[in-house]
C-alpha positions in Angstrom: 26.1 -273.6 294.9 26.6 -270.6 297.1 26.4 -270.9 301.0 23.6 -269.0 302.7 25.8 -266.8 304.1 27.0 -265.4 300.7 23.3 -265.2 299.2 22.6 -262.8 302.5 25.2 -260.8 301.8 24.3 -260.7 297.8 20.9 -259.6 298.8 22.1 -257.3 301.0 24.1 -254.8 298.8 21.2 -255.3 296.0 19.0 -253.9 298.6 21.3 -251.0 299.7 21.0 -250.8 295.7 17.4 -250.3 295.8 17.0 -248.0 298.9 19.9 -245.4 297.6 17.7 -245.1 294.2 14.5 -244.7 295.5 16.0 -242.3 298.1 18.0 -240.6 295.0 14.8 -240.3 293.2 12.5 -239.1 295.7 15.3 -236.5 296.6 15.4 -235.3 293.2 11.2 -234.9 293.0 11.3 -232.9 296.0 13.6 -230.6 294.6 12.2 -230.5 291.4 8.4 -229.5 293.6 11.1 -226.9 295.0 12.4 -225.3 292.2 9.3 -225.8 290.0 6.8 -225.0 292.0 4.2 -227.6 290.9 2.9 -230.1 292.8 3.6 -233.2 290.0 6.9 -233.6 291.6 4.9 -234.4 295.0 2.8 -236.8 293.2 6.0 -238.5 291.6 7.7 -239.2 294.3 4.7 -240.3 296.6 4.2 -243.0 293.8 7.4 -244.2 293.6 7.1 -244.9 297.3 3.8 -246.6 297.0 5.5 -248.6 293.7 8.2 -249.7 296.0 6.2 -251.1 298.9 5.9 -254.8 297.4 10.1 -254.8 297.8 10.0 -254.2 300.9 11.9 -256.8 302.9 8.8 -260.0 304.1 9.1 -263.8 303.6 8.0 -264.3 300.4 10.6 -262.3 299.2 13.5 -263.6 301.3 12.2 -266.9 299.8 12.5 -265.7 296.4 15.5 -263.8 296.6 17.4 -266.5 299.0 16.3 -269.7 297.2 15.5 -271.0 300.3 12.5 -273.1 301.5 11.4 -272.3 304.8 13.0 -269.0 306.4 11.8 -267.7 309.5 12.0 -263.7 310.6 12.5 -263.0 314.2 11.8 -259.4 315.2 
């Protein structure tokens, strides 16, 4: 079993992963709405930022992700 220490770090470079895709992507719509002109590119992207809010860091995910019981955030 992995120590708690390397799950957190794990979980961190998967969610560097995430962020630089969704950044990568929603760069890409905009300059898509830029080049095309049309405002399906806005719509794109502000949907893959609304699909993404349930990955957002909370404690049901940290749970998940962690494998761990009880976890609390300070901050």
């Amino acid at each position: 079993m992995r120590s708690f220490d390397e799950r957190i770090i794990r979980y961190e470079k998967l969610y560097k992963r995430r962020l630089s895709w969704l950044m990568t992507i929603c760069l890409a719509s905009a300059c898509f709405n830029i080049l095309s002109g049309r405002p399906f590119f806005i719509y794109l992207a502000t949907f893959e930022l609304l699909t993404f809010l349930p990955f957002l860091p909370n404690r049901q995910l940290f749970q998940k992700e962690l494998q761990v019981e009880n976890i609390e955030i300070i901050g």
